[in-house]
N, C-alpha and C positions, 0 to 999 in steps of 0.2 A: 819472295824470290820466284821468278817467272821459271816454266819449265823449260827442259832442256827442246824441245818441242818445239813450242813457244819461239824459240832464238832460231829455232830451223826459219820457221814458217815467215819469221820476219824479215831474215836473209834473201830467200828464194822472191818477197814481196818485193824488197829493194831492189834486186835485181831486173825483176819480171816491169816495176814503175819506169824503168825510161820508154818502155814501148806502150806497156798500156795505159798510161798516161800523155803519150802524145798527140799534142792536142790537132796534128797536120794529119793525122790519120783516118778514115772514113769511118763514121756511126755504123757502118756498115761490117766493115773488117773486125771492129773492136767488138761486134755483136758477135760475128763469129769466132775469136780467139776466146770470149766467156766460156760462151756456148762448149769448145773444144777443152779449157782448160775444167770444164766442168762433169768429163766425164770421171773422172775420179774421185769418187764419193763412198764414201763408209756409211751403209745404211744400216738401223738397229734391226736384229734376228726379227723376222715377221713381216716385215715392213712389205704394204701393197700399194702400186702404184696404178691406179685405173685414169683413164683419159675423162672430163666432165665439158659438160658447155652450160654454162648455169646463164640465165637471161640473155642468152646470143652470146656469150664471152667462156671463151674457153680457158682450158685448166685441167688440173688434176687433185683428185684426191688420192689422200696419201693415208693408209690406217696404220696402224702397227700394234697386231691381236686383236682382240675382240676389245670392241668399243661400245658406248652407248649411242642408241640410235638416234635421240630426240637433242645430242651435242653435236656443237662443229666450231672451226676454230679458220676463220675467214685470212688469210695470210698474203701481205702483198709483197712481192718481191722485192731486193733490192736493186740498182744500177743506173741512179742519177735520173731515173725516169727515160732515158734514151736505151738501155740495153738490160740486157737479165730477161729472165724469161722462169716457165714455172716450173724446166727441167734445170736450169743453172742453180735454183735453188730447192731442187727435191729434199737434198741430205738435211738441211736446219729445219726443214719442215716436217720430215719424217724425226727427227732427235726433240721436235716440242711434242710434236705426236705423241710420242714412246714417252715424255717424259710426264704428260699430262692423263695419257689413256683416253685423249678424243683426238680424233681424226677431223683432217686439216685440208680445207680445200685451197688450194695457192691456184690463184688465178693472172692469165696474162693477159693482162690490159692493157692498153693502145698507148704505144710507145710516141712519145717525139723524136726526131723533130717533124717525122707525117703527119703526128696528130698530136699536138698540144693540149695544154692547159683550156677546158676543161674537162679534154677525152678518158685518160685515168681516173679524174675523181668521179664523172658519168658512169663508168664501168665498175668502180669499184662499190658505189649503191646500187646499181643495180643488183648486183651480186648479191649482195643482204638484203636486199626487197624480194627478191626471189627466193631468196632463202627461208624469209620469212612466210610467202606465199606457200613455201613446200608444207609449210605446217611447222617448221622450229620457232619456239617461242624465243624473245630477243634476250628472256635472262642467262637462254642457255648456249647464247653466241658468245662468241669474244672476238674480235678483230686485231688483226697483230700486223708487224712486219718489220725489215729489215732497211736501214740506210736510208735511200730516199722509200723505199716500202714504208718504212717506219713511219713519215712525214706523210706521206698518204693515209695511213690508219689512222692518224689523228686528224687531219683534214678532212676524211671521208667521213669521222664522228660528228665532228664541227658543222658540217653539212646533214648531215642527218638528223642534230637536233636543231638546227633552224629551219631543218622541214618540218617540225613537229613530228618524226618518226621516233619508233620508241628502241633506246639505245641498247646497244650490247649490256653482258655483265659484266666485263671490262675488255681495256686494252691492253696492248704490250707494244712495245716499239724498242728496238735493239739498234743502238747506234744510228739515231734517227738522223735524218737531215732534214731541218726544222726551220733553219734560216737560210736560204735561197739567195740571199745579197752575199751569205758569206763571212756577215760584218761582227762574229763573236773574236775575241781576242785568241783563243786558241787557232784560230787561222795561220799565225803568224807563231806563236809562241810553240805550237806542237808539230811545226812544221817540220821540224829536223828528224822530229823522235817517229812521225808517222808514214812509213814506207809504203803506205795501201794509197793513198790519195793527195792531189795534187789542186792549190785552190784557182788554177791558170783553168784546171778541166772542169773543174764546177761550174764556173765562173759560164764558161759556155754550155753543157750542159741547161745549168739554171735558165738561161738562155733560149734556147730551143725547147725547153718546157715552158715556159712562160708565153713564149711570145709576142705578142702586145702586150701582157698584162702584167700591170705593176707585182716587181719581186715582193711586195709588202702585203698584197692582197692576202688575207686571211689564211685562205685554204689554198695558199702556194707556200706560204712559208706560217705555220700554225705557229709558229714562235710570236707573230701577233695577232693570232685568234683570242678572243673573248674565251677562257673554257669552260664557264662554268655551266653545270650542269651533267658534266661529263661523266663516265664512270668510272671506277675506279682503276688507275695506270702505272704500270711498270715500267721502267725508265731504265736500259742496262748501257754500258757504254762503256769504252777503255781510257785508262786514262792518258794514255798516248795520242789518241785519235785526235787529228783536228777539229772533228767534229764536239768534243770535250762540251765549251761553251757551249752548243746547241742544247744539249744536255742537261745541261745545270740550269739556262735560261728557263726552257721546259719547263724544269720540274718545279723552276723559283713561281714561273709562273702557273701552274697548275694551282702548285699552295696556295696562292694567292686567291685564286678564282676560288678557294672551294674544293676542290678535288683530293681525294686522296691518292695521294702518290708516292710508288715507293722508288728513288735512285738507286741503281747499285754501280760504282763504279768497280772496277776490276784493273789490279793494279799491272802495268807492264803492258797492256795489252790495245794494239794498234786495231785500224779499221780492217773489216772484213774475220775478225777474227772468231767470230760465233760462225761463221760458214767451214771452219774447220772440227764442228761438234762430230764426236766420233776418234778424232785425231789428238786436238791439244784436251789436256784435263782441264784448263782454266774454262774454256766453251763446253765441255761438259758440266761443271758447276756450275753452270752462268744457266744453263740451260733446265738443269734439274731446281733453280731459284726458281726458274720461270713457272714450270710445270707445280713446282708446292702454290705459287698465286695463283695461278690457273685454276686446281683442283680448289682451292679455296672459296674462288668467287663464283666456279660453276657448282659447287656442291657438289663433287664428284669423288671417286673413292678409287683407287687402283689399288692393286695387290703384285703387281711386276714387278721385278727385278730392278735392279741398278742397271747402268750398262760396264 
């Protein structure tokens, strides 16, 4: 039974979907209305926010309490790859923070349609090359992110180990967007149920990120990337979200390649809905799922509170 919450937050989505989903509107205005509807954020007791520039690419780190020094938890934002930023998505990042006891660098990397495919996934190894140059060893990274963040953390892996670079100790990806064509059947079938997202503004999105480059290319939509070799990945997603299929294709295809993966779907629960961690109790659970794999694969221990 979805909370009463939950039914707020989906209301206010459907509402708020004829505007920020229209697709006649400027990348520009929609950047700004995020950005705005972004300052209302529930951050957990403690939480620090410092400004960072890690290999030329700026961001912030987000800690909350005392952390260990030699972890970090690399976070790519979410918003079709054309919007979001690393202040629209402070509060999910500060709630893995808090949930995992490592501190989380979210960085904003080079948005489309100025700078396409392959400007993001450039920025987002660098990020971890530099990271790795600071002196963190790669078992005690993990790379996460949200939406098309999410699609990028897996992309960014996929390229990383075809550089021969030595990988995280896993991933997470929370309501990824994985297929860039669009073409899973929840497109069509979640369409009704899912008030956050809209496949007319994907469709262009995808678009403006790609650019010339075929939507099938591996590390544009990792839905056909090779994965094996990968590390081990967390896969959370609602089962309302049109993005559903992307999801399950993932995780079928993770299995496949090798990979250990774990799915959690989450029942009731439409796109964007882990950006309300702090608010709805379903993205708090979803969250503190995330944070028991995290401590798991980093080897790490907290003694904090619940929230």
């Amino acid at each position: 039974m979805p909370s009463a919450m939950s039914l707020v937050v989906r209301v206010l989505a459907r509402l708020g979907k004829p505007m920020a989903m229209n697709t006649r509107l400027s990348i520009a205005w929609q950047r700004a209305q995020f950005e705005y509807s972004a300052r209302i954020g529930i951050l957990p007791h403690g939480t620090s926010i410092l400004p960072a520039v890690i290999g030329g690419v700026k961001g912030r780190w987000i800690t909350v309490g005392k952390t260990p020094d030699d972890m970090a938890i690399l976070y790519f934002h979410g918003g079709a790859y054309t919007i979001g930023s690393s202040y629209t998505h402070r509060t999910i990042a500060a709630h893995v923070a808090h949930a995992c006891g490592v501190k989380v660098l979210i960085i904003d990397y080079r948005l489309a349609p100025e700078h396409p495919y392959p400007a993001a996934l450039e920025d987002g190894m660098n990020a971890y090359h530099t990271l790795l140059d600071k002196g963190y060893s790669h078992g005690k990274l993990v790379i996460a992110g949200d939406s098309g963040g999410g699609g990028l953390a897996l992309a960014t892996q996929v390229a990383l180990r075809d550089a021969g670079t030595a990988l995280p100790a896993a991933g997470v990806c929370l309501s990824p967007w994985a297929d860039l064509e669009c073409s899973g059947d929840s497109y069509s079938s979640r369409l009704r149920e899912d008030p956050a997202l809209s496949p007319e503004w994907l469709h262009i999105m995808a678009r403006h990120y790609a650019g010339g480059h075929d939507l099938r290319t591996p590390t544009i939509s990792p839905i056909h990337a090779d994965l094996g070799g990968l590390p081990p990945l967390l896969i959370q997603v609602g089962s309302d979200e049109i993005l559903l299929s992307d999801a399950h294709r993932l995780a079928a295809r993770a299995k496949e390649d090798g990979v250990d993966v774990v799915l959690n779907v989450l029942d009731s629960m439409c796109h964007f809905w882990t950006l309300y961690a702090g608010v709805l109790p379903e993205a708090h659970q979803a969250v503190q799922n995330a944070g028991f794999f995290l401590r798991q694969h980093l080897g790490c221990q907290t003694d904090r509170d619940v929230l």
